[in-house]
C-alpha positions as CSV (number, residue, x, y, z in Angstrom):
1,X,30.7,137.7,79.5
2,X,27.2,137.5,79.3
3,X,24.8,136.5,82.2
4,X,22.0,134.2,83.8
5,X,21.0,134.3,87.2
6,X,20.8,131.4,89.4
7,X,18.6,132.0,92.9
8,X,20.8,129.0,94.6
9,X,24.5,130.4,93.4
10,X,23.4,133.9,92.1
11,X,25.1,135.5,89.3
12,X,26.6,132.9,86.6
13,X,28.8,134.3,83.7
14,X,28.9,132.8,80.7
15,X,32.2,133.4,78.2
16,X,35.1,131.6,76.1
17,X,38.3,131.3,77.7
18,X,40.5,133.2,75.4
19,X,43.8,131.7,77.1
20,X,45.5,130.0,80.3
21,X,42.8,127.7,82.4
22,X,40.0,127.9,85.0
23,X,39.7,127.0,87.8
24,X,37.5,126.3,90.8
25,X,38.3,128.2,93.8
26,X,40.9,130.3,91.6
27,X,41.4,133.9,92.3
28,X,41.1,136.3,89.6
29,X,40.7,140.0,88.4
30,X,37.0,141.3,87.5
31,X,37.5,143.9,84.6
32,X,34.4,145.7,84.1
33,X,35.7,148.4,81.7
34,X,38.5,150.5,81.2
35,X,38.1,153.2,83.4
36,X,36.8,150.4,86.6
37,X,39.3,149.2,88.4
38,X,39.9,145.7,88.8
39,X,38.5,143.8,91.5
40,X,39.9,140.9,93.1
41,X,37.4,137.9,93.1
42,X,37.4,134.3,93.5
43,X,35.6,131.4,91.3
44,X,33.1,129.1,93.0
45,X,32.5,126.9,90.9
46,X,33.5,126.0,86.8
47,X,30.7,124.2,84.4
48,X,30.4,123.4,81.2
49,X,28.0,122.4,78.7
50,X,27.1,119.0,77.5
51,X,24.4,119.6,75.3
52,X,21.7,121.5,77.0
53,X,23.0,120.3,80.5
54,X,25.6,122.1,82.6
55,X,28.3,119.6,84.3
56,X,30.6,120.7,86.9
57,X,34.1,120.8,85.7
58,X,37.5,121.1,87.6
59,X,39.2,122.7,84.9
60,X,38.6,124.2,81.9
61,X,40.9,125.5,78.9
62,X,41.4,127.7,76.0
63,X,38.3,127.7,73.6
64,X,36.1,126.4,76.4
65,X,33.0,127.9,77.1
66,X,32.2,128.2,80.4
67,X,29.8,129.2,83.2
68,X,31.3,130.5,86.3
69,X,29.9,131.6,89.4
70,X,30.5,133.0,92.8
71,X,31.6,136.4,91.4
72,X,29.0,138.8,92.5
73,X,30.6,142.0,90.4
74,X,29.8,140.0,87.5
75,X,28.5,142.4,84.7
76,X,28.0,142.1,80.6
77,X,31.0,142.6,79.1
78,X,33.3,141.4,82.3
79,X,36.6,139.9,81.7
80,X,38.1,137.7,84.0
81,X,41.7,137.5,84.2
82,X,44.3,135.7,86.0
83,X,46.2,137.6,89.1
84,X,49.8,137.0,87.3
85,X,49.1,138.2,84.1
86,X,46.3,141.2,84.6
């Protein structure tokens, strides 16, 4: 994922949702490499874009691209993945 900074939520990742569906207040794995290990996290809050504006969404799907935040181990090149199939 890539990253922006927000100094109300903090860290915000930005990626495309490869497969499955996001979220709010859904747990997940942090991946931050291959040697890391995972770290158990849980999304705050799901956006999207509409246009240049970023709307709160309760869900989001493959081929989305999303903003996500509330994940403080956030780094570039993170993948987030679901706690079944990690």
């Amino acid at each position: 994922c890539s990253l922006d900074y927000s100094s109300y939520v903090g860290k915000i990742g930005i990626g495309r949702i490869r497969r499955g569906r996001l979220r709010a207040a859904q747990e997940v794995l942090v991946l931050n490499g291959p040697d890391a290990a995972p770290i158990k996290a849980k999304v705050n809050q799901v956006l999207m874009f509409e246009g240049l504006e970023r709307q709160l969404v309760d869900e989001a799907e493959a081929g989305d691209i999303v903003l996500v935040n509330g994940i403080e181990e956030l780094g570039i090149g993170s993948t987030l993945c679901d706690l079944e199939h990690a």
